[in-house]
TISE-134606 format. One record per residue (C-alpha): residue number from 1; residue in three letters; x, y, z. Coordinates in steps of 0.25 Angstrom, whole numbers. Layout:
! TISE-134606
> NUM;ala;X;Y;Z .
...
! end
This chain:
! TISE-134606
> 1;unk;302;-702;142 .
> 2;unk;287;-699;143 .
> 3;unk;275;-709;140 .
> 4;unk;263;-703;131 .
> 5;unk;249;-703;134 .
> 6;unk;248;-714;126 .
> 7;unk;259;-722;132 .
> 8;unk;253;-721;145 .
> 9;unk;239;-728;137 .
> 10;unk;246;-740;133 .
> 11;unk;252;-743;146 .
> 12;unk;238;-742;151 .
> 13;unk;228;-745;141 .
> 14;unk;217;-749;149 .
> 15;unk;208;-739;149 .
> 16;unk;207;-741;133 .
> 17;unk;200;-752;138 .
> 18;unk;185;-753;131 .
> 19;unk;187;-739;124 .
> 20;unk;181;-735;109 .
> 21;unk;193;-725;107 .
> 22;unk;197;-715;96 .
> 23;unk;211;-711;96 .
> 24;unk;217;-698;89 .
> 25;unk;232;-701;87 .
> 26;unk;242;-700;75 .
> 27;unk;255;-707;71 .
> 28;unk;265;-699;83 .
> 29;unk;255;-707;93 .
> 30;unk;265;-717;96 .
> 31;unk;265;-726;109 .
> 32;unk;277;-729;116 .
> 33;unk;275;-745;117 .
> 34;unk;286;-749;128 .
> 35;unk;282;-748;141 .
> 36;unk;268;-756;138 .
> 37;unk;271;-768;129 .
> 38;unk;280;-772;122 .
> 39;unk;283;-765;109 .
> 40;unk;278;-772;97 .
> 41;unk;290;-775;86 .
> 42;unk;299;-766;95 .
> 43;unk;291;-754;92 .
> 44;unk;292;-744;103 .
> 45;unk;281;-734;98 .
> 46;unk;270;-735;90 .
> 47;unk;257;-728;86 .
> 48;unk;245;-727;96 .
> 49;unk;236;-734;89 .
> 50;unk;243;-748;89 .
> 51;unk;249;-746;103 .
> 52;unk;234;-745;107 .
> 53;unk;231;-757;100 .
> 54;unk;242;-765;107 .
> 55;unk;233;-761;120 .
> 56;unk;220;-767;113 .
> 57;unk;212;-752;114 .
> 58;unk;213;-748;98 .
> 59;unk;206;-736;96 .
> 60;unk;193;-736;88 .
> 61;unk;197;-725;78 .
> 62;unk;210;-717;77 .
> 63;unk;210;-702;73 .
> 64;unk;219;-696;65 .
> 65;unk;224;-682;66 .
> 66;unk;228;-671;54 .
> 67;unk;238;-681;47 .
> 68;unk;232;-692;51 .
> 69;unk;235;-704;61 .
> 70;unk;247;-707;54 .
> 71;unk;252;-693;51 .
> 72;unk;252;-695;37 .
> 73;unk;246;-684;32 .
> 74;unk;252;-669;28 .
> 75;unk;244;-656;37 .
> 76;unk;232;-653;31 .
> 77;unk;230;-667;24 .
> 78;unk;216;-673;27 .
> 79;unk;217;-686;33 .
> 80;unk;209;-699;30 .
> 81;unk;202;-708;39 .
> 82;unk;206;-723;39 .
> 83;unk;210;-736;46 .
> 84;unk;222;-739;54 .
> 85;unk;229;-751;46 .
> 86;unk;234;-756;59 .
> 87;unk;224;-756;69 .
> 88;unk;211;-753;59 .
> 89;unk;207;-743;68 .
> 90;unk;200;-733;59 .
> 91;unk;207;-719;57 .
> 92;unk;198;-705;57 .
> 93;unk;206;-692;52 .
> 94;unk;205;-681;61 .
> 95;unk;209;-671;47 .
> 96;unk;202;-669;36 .
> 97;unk;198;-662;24 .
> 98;unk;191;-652;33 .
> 99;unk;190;-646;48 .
> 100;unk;179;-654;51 .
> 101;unk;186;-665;50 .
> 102;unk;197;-660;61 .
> 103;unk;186;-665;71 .
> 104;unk;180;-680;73 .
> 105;unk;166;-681;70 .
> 106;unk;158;-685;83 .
> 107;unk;154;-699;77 .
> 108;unk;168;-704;77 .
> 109;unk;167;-707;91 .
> 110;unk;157;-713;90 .
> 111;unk;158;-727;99 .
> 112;unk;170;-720;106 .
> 113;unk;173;-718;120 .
> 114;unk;189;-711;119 .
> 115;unk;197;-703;110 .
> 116;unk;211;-704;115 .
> 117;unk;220;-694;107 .
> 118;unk;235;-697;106 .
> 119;unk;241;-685;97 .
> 120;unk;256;-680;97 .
> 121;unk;255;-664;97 .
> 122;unk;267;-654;93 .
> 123;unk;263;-642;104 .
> 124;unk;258;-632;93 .
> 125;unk;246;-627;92 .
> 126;unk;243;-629;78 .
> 127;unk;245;-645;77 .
> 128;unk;232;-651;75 .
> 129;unk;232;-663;84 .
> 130;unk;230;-655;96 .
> 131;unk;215;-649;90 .
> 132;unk;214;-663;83 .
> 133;unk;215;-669;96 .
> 134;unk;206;-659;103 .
> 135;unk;194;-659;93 .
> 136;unk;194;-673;94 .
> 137;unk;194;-675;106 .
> 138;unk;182;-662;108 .
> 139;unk;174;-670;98 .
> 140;unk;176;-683;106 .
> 141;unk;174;-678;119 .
> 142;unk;160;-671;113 .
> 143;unk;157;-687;111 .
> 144;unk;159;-691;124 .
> 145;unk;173;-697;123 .
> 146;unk;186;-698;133 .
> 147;unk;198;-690;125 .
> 148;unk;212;-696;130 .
> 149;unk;224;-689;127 .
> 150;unk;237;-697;127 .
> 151;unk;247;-686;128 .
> 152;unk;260;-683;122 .
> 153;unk;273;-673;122 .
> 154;unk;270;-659;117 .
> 155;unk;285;-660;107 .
> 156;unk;286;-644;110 .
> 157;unk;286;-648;125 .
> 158;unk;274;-640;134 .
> 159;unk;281;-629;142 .
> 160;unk;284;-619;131 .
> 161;unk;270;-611;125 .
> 162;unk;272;-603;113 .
> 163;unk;263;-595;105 .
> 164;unk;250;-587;103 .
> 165;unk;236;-590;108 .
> 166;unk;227;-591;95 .
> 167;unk;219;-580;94 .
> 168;unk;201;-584;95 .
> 169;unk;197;-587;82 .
> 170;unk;209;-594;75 .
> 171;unk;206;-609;79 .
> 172;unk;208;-619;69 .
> 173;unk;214;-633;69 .
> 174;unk;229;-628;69 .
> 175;unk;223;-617;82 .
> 176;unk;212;-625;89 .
> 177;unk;217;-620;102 .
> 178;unk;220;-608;110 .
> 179;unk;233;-611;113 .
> 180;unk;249;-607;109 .
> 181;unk;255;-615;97 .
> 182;unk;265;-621;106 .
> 183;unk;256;-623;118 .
> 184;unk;265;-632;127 .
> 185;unk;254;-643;128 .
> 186;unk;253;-659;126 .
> 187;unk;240;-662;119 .
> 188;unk;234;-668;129 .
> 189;unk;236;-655;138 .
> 190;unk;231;-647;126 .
> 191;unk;219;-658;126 .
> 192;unk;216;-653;140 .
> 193;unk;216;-638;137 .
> 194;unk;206;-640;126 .
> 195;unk;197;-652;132 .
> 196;unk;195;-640;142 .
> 197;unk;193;-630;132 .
> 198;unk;185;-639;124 .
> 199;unk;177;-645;136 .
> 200;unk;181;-660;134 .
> 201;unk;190;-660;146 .
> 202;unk;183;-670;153 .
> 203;unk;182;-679;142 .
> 204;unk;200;-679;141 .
> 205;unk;209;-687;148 .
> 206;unk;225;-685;142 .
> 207;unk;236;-696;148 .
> 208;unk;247;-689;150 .
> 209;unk;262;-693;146 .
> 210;unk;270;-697;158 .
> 211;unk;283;-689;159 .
> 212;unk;280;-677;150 .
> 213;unk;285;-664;154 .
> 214;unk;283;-651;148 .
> 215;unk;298;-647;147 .
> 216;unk;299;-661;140 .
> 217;unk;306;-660;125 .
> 218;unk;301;-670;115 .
> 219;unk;314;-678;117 .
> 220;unk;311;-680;131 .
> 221;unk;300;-687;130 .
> 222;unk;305;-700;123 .
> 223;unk;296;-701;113 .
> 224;unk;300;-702;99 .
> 225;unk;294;-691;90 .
> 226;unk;283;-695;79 .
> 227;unk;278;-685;68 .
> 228;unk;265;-682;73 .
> 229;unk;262;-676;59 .
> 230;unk;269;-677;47 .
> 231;unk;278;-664;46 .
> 232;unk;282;-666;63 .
> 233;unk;292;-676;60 .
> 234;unk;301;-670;70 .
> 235;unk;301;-664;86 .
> 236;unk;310;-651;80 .
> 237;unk;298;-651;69 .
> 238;unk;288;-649;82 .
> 239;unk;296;-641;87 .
> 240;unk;295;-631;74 .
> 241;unk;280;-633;72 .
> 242;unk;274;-624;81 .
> 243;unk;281;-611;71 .
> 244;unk;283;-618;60 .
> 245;unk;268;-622;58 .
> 246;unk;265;-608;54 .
> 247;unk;273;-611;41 .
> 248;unk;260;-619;36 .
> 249;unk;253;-604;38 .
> 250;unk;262;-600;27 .
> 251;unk;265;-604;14 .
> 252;unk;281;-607;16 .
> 253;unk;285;-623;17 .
> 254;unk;284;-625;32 .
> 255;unk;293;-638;28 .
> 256;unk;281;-649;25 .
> 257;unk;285;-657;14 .
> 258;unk;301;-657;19 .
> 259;unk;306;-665;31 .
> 260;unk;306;-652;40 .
> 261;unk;292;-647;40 .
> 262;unk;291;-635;49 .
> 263;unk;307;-634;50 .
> 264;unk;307;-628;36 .
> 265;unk;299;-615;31 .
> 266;unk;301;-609;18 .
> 267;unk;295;-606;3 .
> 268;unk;303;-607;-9 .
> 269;unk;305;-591;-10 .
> 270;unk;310;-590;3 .
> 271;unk;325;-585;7 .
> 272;unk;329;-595;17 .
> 273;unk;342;-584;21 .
> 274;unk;330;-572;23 .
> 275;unk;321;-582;32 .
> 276;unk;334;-586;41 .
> 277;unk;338;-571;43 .
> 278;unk;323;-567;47 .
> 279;unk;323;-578;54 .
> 280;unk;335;-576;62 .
> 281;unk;332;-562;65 .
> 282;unk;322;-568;74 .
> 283;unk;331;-576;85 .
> 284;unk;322;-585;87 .
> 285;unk;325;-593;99 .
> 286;unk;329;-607;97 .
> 287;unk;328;-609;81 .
> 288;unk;338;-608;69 .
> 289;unk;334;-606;54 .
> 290;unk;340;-613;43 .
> 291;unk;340;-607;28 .
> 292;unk;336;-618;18 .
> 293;unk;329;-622;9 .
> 294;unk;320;-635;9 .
> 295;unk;309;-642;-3 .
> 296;unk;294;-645;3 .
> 297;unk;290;-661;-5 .
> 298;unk;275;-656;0 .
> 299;unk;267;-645;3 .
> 300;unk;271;-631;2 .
> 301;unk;281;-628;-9 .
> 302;unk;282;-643;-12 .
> 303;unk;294;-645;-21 .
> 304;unk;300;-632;-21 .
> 305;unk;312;-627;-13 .
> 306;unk;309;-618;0 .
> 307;unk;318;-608;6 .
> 308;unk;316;-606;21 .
> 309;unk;321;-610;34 .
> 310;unk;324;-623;42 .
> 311;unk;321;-621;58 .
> 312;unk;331;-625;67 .
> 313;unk;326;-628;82 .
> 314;unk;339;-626;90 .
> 315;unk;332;-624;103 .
> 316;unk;319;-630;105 .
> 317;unk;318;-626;120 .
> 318;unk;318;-610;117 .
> 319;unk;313;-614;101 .
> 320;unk;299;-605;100 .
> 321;unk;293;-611;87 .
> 322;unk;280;-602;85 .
> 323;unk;288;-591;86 .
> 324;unk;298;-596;77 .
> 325;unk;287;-600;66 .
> 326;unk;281;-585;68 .
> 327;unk;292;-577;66 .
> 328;unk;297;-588;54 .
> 329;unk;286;-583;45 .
> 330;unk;287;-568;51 .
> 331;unk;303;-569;46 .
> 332;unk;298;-577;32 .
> 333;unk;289;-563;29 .
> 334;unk;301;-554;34 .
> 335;unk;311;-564;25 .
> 336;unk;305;-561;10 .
> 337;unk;293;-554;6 .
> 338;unk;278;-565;0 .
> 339;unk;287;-576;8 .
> 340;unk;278;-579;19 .
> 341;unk;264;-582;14 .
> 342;unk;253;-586;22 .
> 343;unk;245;-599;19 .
> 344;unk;233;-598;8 .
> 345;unk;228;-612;10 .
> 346;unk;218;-614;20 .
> 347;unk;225;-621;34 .
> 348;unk;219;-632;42 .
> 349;unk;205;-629;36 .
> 350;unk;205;-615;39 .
> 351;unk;205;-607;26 .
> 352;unk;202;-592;34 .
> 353;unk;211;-590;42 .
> 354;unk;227;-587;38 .
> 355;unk;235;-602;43 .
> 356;unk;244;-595;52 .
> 357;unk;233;-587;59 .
> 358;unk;228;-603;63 .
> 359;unk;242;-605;66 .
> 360;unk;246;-594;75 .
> 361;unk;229;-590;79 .
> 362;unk;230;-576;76 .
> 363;unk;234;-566;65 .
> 364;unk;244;-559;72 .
> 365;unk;256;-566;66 .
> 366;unk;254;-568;53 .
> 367;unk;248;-552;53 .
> 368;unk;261;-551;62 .
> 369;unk;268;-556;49 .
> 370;unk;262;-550;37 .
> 371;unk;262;-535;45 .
> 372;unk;278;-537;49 .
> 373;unk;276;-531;62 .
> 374;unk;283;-543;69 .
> 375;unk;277;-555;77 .
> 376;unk;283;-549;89 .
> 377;unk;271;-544;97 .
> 378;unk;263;-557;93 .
> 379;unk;274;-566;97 .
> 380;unk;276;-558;111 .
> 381;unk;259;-559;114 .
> 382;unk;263;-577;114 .
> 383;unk;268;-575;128 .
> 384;unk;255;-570;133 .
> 385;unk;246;-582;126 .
> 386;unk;258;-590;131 .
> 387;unk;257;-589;145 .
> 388;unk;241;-587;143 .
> 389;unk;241;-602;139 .
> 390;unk;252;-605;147 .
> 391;unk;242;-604;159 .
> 392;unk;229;-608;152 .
> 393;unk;236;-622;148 .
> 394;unk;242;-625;165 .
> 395;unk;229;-633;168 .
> 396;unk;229;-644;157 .
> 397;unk;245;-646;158 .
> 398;unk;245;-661;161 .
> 399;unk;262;-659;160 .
> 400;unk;265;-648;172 .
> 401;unk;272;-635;169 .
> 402;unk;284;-636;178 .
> 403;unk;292;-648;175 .
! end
């Protein structure tokens, strides 16, 4: 059993003491409360913002990231600003209508000393909190500001990278850094590689979590596992994510509107026999595909009956998920001709670039794809950028390599 960041605050929450501090969190920002007070109505977790009340340091304003505080909203639905009913600690949305709003505007620190950032991440490059985090913390820093990080587990672990450096001039909010899609990092270890890019390094301080190792699964680590977004319900679904995100780039179902988002793909034309055998032709390592067919309730295809695949992890220790997604939308194109479809509508406020160039920072795979020469050169140049990042990453590890 490990404790957070954060539980490591509240069983020392004196230097809160005489703070104005904002506090950029969401709904899987829970506190484990045994170990330093007695848990209120037998609860043994509970949000940050009322285990920081309970230590008589409320923040002064709470920011919300894309789907807001509570992870109530969809992806790519603008969140409002309003006032928590528990604490009436006021609540600012980090996601807008806009790209200007993904950063806070300078005058909302105004009074502030701190901006303590308590996010649970997923390991993969294209989940927003990371860059939410890190703007926030650039634009806080600019107004003289502390930035503590209260770190937690990466779910994916932090000893296996995988993946593509994004090529100069692809950065967006789902690529705002230089790094794999499943980099290995904690966020607050990610914080520290960019605070140094970024040159707010001084300003950081991250608490680390006791008893964290990189080996470390998610079971391991005694903690229960909270949505941090709506369609993360599940550890297997993290697992997925880092491939299956690159169905949003598309326009089959990645499984939003059904109870397995990201473990289900398909569109209503599809053969789900012809995707399995493509599929399989490909021994990918540690995964099993499942012919079915599902209904999306929302979003793409809402209503209609999909034919596709379910993904099976069946080995999560050799499972390489980028890889899986890549060569899942290379095998959709080889499976029936017109049924992979790029995206049309513009993604995360960028309306000239294709979504799966964003996704993967280059145009070699989808050109990879639409040529049918293979993803097999592309996919063998990850180990160079692998083991680039694997060095470039060494100095901000707070968790050490050899455990």
């Amino acid at each position: 059993m490990i404790r957070t960041g954060l539980d490591r605050l509240l069983r020392n929450p004196a230097p809160l003491a005489g703070r104005r501090y904002a506090l950029l969190a969401h709904g899987a920002s829970i506190a484990r409360t045994s170990g330093y007070r007695n848990s209120r109505a037998g609860l043994s977790f509970e949000p940050i913002h009322l285990a920081l009340r309970e230590t008589g340091h409320l923040p002064t304003v709470i920011f919300g990231p894309e789907h807001g505080f509570y992870g109530v909203e969809q992806d790519m639905v603008a969140s409002s600003d309003g006032v928590d009913p528990w604490t009436g600690v006021p609540i600012l949305s980090l996601y807008g209508d806009d790209e200007s709003s993904l950063r806070p505007k300078s005058e909302v620190f105004d009074g502030l000393d701190l901006l303590i950032i308590d996010l649970q991440d997923v390991g993969s490059r294209y989940y927003t909190y990371a860059a939410t985090a890190v703007w926030a913390a650039a634009a806080a820093a600019a107004r003289g500001l502390e930035i503590w990080v209260l770190d937690r587990p990466n779910p994916l672990g932090g000893d296996i990278i995988e993946g593509n450096l994004p090529e100069p001039g692809f950065e967006s909010f789902v690529g705002a850094f230089r790094i794999p899609v499943r980099h290995g990092l904690t966020l607050g270890e990610l914080m520290r590689l960019e605070a140094k890019r970024e040159g707010f390094d001084e300003a950081l301080t991250v608490l680390p979590m006791d008893g964290w190792r990189r080996s470390m699964g998610w079971r391991g680590t005694g903690l229960p596992w909270v949505a941090p977004s709506p369609n993360m319900p599940t550890l297997t679904i993290a697992r997925l994510y880092p491939g299956g995100c690159l169905v949003e780039a598309t326009e089959l179902s990645e499984g939003r509107g059904t109870t397995r988002p990201f473990q289900l793909v398909g569109s209503p034309d599809l053969d789900p026999l012809h995707l399995v055998a493509e599929l399989d032709r490909r021994q990918l390592p540690g995964v099993s595909f499942v012919p079915t067919f599902f209904k999306p309730q929302f979003q793409k295809h809402a209503g209609r009956a999909c034919g596709g695949v379910e993904i099976l992890v069946t080995d999560h220790r050799i499972f390489l998920p980028y890889r899986t997604g890549v060569e899942l939308l290379a095998a959709v194109q080889s499976a029936g001709a017109g049924q992979l479809q790029w995206r049309q509508e513009p993604y995360e406020f960028v309306i000239d670039r294709p979504a799966l160039d964003l996704l993967t920072g280059t145009t070699r795979c989808r050109e990879a794809i639409e040529s049918g020469e293979g993803l097999e050169a592309w996919i063998a140049s990850w180990e160079e950028d692998e083991e680039s990042f694997r060095e470039l990453r060494r100095p901000v590890l707070i968790y050490g390599e050899d455990d």
